[in-house]
C-alpha positions in Angstrom: -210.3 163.3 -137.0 -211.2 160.2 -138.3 -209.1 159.9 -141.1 -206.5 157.6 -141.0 -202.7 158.8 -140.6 -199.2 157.3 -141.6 -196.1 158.6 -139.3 -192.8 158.1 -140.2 -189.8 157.6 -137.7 -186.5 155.8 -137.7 -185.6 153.0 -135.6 -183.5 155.8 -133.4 -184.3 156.3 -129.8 -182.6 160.0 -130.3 -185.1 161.5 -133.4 -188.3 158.7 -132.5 -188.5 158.5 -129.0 -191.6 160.0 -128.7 -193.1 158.5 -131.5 -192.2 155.2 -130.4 -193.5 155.7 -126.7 -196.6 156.9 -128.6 -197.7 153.9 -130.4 -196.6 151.8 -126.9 -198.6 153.7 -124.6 -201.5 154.1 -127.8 -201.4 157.9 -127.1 -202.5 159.1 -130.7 -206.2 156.7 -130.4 -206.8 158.3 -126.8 -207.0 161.5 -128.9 -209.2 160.2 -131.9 -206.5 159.5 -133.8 -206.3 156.5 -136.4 -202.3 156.5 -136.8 -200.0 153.7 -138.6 -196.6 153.7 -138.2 -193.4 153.0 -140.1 -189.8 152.7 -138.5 -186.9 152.9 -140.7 -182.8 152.0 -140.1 -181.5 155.4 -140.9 -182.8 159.0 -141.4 -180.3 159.3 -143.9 -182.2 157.4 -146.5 -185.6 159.2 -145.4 -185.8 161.6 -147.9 -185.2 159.1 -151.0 -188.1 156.4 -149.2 -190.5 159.3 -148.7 -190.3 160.2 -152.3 -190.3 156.7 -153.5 -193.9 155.9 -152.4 -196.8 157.1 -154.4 -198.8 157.9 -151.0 -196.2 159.9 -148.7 -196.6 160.1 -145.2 -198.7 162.3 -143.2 -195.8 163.1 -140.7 -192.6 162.7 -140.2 -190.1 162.6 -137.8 -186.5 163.7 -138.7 -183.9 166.3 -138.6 -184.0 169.4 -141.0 -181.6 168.2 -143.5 -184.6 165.6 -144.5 -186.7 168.8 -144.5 -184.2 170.6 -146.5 -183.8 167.6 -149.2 -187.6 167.7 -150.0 -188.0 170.5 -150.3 -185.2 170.8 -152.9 -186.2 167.4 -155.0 -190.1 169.4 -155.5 -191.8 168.3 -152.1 -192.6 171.5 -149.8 -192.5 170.4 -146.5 -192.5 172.8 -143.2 -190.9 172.0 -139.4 -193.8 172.5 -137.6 -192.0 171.5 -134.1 -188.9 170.5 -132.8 -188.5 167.4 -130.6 -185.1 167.0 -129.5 -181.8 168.6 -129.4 -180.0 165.5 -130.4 -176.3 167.0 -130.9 -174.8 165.3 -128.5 -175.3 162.3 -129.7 -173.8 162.8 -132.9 -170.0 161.8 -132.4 -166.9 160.5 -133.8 -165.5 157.8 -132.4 -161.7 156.6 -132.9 -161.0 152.9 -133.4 -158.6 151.3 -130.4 -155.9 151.0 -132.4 -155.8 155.2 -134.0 -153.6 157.2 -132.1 -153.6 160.6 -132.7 -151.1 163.4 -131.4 -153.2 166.1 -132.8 -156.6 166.8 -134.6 -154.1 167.6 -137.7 -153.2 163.6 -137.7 -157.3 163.5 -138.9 -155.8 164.1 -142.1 -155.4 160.9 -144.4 -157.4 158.7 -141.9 -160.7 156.6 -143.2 -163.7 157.5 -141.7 -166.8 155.7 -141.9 -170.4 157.7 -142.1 -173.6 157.6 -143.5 -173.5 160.3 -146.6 -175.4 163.7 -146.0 -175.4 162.9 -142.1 -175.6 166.1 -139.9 -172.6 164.8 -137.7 -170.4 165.8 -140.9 -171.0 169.7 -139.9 -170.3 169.1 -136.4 -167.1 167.8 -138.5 -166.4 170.5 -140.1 -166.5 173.2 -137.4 -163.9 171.5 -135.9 -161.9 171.4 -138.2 -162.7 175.2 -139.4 -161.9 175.7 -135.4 -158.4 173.6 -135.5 -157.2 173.7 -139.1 -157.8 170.5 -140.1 -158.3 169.9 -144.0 -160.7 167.5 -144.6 -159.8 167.0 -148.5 -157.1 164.4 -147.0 -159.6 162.9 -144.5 -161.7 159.4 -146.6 -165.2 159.4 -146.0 -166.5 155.8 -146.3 -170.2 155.9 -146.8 -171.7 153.5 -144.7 -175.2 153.0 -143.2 -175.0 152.8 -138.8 -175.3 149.0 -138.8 -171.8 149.0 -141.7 -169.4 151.5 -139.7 -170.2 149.2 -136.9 -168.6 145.9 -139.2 -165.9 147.7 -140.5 -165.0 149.3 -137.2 -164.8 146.1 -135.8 -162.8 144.4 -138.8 -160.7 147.3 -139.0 -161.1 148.8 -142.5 -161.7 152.6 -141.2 -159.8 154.7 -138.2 -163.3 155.9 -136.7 -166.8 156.4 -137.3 -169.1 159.3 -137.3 -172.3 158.3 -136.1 -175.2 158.7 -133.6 -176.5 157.0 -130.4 -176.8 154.0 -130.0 -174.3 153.0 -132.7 -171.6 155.2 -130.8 -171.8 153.5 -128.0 -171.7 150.4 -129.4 -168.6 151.1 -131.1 -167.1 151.9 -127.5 -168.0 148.9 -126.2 -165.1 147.5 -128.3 -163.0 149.8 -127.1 -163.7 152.8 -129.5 -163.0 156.7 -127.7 -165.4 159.5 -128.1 -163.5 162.2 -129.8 -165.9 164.5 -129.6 -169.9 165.3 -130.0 -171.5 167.8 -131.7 -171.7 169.2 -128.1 -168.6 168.0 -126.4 -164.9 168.1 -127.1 -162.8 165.2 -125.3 -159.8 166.5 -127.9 -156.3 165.9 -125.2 -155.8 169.6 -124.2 -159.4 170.6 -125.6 -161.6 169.2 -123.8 -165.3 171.1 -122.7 -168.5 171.9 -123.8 -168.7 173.3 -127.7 -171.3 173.9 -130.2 -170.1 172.0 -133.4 -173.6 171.0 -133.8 -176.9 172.0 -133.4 -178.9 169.2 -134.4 -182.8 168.6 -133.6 -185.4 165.7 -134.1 -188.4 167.8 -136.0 -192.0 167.3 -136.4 -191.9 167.7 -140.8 -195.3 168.1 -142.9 -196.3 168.8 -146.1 -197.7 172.5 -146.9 -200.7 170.3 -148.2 -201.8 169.0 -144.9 -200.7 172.2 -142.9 -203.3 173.8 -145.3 -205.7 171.4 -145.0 -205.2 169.6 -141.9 -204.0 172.0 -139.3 -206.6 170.1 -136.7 -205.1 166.5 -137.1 -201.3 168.5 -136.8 -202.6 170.1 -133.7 -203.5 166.7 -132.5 -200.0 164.8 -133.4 -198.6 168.1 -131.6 -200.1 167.1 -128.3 -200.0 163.2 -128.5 -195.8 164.3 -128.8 -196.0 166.8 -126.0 -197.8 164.4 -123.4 -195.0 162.1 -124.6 -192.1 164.7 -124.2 -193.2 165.0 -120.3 -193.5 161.9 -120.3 -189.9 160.8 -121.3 -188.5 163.7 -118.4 -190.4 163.0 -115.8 -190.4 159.0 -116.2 -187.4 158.3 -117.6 -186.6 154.8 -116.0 -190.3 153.7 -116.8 -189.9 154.8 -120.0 -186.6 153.2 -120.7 -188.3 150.3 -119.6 -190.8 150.2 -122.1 -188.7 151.1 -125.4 -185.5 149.0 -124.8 -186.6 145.8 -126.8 -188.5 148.2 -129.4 -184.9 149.5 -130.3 -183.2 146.7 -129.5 -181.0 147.5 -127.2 -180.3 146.9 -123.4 -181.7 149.3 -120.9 -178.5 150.5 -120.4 -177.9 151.6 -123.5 -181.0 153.4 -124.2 -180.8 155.2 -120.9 -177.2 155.9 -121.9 -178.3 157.2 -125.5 -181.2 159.8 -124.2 -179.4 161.2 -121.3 -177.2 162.7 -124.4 -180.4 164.2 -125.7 -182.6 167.1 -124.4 -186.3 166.5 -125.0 -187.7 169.6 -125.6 -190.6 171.2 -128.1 -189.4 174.9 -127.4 -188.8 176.1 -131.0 -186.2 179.4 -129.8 -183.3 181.5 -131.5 -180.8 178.5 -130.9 -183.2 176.6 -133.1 -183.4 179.1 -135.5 -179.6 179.5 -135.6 -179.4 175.6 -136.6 -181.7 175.5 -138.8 -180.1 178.5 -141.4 -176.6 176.8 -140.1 -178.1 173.9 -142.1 -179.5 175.0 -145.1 -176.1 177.2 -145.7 -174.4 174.3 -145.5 -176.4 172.0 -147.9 -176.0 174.6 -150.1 -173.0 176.1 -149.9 -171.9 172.3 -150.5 -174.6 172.0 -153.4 -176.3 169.5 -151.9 -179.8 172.1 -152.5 -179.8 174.1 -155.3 -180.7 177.5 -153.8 -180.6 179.2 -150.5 -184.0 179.0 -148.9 -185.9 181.9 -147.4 -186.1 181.2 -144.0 -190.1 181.1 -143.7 -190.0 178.3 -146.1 -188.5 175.9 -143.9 -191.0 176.4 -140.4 -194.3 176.5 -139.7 -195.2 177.9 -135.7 -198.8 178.5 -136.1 -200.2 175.2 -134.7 -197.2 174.7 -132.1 -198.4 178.1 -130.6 -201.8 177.3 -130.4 -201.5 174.6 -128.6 -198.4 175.5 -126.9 -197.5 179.3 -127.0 -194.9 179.3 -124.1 -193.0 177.1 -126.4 -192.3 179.7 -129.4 -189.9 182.1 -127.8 -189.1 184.4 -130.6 -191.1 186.6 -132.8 -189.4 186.2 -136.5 -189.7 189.5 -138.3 -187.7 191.0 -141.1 -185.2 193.1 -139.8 -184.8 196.6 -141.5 -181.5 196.9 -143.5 -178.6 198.1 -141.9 -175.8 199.7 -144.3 -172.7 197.7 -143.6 -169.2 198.1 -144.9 -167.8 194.2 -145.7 -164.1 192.9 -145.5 -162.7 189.2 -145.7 -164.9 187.6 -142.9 -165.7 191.2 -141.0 -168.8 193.1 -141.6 -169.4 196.6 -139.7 -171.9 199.5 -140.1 -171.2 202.3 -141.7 -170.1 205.4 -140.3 -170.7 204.1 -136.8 -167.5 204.8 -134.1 -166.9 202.7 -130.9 -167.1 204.3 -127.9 -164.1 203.7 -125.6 -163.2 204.8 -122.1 -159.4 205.1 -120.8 -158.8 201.7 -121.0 -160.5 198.8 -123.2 -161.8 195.9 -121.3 -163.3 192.7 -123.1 -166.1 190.4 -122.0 -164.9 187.1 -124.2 -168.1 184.8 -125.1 -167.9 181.6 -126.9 -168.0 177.7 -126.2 -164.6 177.4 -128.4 -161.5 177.9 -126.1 -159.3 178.2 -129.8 -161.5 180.7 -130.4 -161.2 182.6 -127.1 -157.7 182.1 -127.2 -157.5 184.0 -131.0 -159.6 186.9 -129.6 -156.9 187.2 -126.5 -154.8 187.8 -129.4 -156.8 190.5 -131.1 -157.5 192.5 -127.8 -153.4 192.4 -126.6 -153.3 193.4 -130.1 -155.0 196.5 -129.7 -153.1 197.2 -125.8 -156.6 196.0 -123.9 -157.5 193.6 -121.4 -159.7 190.7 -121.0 -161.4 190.9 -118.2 -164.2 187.5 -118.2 -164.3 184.5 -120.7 -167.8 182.9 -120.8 -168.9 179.8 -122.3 -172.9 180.5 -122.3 -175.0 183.0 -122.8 -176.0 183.3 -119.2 -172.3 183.3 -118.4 -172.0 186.0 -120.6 -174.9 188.6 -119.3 -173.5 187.3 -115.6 -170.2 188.7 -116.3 -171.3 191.6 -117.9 -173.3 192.7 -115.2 -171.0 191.7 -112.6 -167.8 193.7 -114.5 -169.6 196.0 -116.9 -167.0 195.6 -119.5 -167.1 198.4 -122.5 -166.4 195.4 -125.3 -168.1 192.1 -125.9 -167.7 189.6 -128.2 -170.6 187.4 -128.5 -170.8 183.6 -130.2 -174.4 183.4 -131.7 -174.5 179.5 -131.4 -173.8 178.3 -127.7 -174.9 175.9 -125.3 -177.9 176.3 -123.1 -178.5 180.5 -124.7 -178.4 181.7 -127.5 -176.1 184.7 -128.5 -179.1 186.7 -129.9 -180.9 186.7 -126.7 -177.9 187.6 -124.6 -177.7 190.2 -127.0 -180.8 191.5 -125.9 -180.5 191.7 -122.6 -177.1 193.6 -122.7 -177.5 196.0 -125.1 -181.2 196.7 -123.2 -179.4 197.4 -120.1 -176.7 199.5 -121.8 -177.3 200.3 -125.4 -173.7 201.9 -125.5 -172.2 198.6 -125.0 -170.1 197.6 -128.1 -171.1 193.9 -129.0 -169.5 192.4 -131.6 -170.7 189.4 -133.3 -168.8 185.9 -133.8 -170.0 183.4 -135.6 -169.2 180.2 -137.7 -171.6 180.8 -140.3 -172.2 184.3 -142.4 -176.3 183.6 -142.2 -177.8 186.6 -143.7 -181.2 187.0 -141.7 -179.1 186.5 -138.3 -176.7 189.2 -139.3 -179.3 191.5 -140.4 -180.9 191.0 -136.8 -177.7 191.8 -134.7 -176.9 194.9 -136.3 -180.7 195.8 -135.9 -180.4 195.1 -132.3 -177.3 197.6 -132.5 -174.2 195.4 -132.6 -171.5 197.1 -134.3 -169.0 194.1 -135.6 -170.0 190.9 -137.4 -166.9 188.7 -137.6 -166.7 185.2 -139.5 -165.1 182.4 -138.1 -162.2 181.5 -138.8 -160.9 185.1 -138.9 -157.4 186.7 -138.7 -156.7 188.2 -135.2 -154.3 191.2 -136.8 -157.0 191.8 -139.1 -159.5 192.5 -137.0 -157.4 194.3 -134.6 -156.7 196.6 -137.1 -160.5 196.8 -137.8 -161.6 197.7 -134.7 -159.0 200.1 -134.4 -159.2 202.4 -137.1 -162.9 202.7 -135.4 -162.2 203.5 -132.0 -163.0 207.3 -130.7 
């Protein structure tokens, strides 16, 4: 325990809060730790720092696209806890003077943002949700502390950017457009899931091999710390303002975007693979990454079992007939009573509104819309409708674990999947779990009417 340790964070109160109140408060030496620090501007240039020294860090503290990146460029590195869901935080932010009538009027604007940042996804789902193209939208790559200059000189129509850069853009009279978590769209507004972003705990395979006591210690040093920030939040605040170098107000207004929290769960997991399909459907990583590559629970459970609150285990194939953006097992039938009655769950009101479509399409009735996962197994049990369709990535619950409890309580139940991303592992685990209907957003109401037709008793 002696040997001497170099952390990594960024100068961000939404990925390094912990870390930071850690070194103020000395946490890591009331543990036998001997821990060094190093702060940088942006998590965006993390990965290229890291491999630029010739003695990388012990730990670092990032997001999984940094995880992801090193991997890819020869550096194995594991998540071996989360820290903090930080997708609100990530927004975009229209200049004063950009009016927009629709999310279509994106198109041909400039818009400043740190290349390979993860508020780009949250990007794209909304665009994949409202049709927006963004081959005619300019992405100016710019570091926080640039989008803020040309913002205010007026060389780009918004940024897309994190706490507390956002909010200093709204201080000069820049609007919130939306958040990885939040739509403020005219007519759209509510909670969404564009993003599922978290702060992570990121070691080498090296030092989880060799060092799994030291881990075990930075692991509780940043759980003390997580209490610490939710139960003394204005004490806190107090503390860490002038380390970030911001007012009080701002940092307060920056981490009540965030939710501290070191439970690694299924809404995790969903992020996580969201993430590396991304990088590499965009060819940002050369291959698609087995999913026990990129986390390591072992040491979070020992310390902390309550935290890990799914098993992962490989779920037995599941023969599966595929059309454009459907999947469905094979020679399976759905049950239907005299009348077909739909429980509609997901955060996207477009999206509820195309599945209204679908189900007048095939003469039923929609009898609940739910925005959560609790909302959904509340309505369900409340109406005991004989269809649900299920989002996998929603606020609060994840779809998988409503899943669970439905089809537990009525395995006849006919759940079909929707999702934004065709993730292999989590569709292989639905249909294990006995949903019938795996359906890729964006997807053609009339098509998948006529899908779930031609399989109806």
């Amino acid at each position: 325990m002696q040997r001497h340790l170099e952390i990594w964070g960024t100068k961000d109160p939404n990925v390094s809060a912990q870390l930071a109140l850690a070194m103020q408060r000395n946490l890591f030496h009331d543990v036998g730790l001997d821990v060094s620090y190093k702060f940088i501007e942006s998590g965006t240039t993390m990965p290229k720092d890291i491999l630029a020294v010739e003695q990388k860090p012990f730990a670092f503290i990032q997001t999984p696209i940094s995880a992801l990146l090193l991997r890819d460029k020869g550096l194995p590195v594991k998540i071996v806890a989360p820290l903090a869901d930080i997708g609100g935080t990530q927004q975009l932010i229209l200049h004063p003077n950009v009016q927009l009538n629709s999310p279509k009027d994106l198109e041909g604007k400039r818009i400043a943002m740190a290349q390979d940042a993860a508020i780009y996804i949250a990007i794209s789902n909304m665009a994949r949700d409202l049709g927006i193209n963004l081959r005619n939208v300019e992405f100016v790559d710019l570091l926080p502390h640039q989008q803020i200059q040309a913002f205010l000189d007026g060389e780009v129509d918004a940024i897309a950017s994190w706490e507390p850069w956002t909010t200093g853009a709204r201080k000069f009279g820049g609007q919130m457009y939306f958040s990885g978590v939040r739509s403020e769209i005219p007519d759209m507004e509510g909670d969404v899931s564009w993003l599922v972003d978290q702060a992570c705990l990121i070691v080498s395979e090296e030092y989880i091999q060799h060092y799994p006591e030291e881990i075990k210690a930075i692991l509780r040093v940043l759980h003390i710390a997580t209490n610490l920030i939710n139960e003394q939040r204005r004490e806190v605040v107090k503390e860490l303002a002038w380390f970030f170098e911001v007012t009080q107000y701002e940092l307060i207004a920056a981490m009540r975007k965030n939710l501290y929290s070191m439970k690694f769960d299924n809404l995790f997991r969903i992020g996580l693979l969201a993430f590396r399909d991304f990088l590499y459907n965009e060819g940002i990583v050369s291959r698609m990454y087995a999913e026990q590559e990129l986390y390591d629970t072992s040491l979070l459970r020992q310390i902390a079992p309550d935290l890990v609150t799914f098993s992962a285990k490989t779920a037995q194939p599941v023969p599966v007939v595929e059309r454009p953006s459907v999947y469905y097992r094979q020679d399976i039938t759905l049950s239907e009573d005299t009348r077909i009655r739909f429980l509609v769950a997901d955060d996207s009101k477009v999206v509820r509104a195309s599945l209204a479509q679908t189900v007048e399409i095939l003469g039923g009735e929609v009898v609940a819309e739910a925005k959560t996962g609790q909302e959904a197994i509340d309505a369900f049990f409340h109406l005991r409708p004989n269809f649900v369709t299920m989002d996998l990535s929603m606020p609060g619950m994840s779809g998988i674990d409503a899943i669970k409890r439905i089809i537990e309580f009525d395995p006849a139940t006919n759940v079909i999947v929707i999702s934004g991303s065709d993730m292999k592992e989590l569709r292989e685990e639905v249909f294990e779990l006995g949903v019938k209907i795996f359906i890729v957003k964006p997807f053609d109401p009339l098509l998948v009417a006529e899908i779930i037709g031609l399989l109806l008793l």
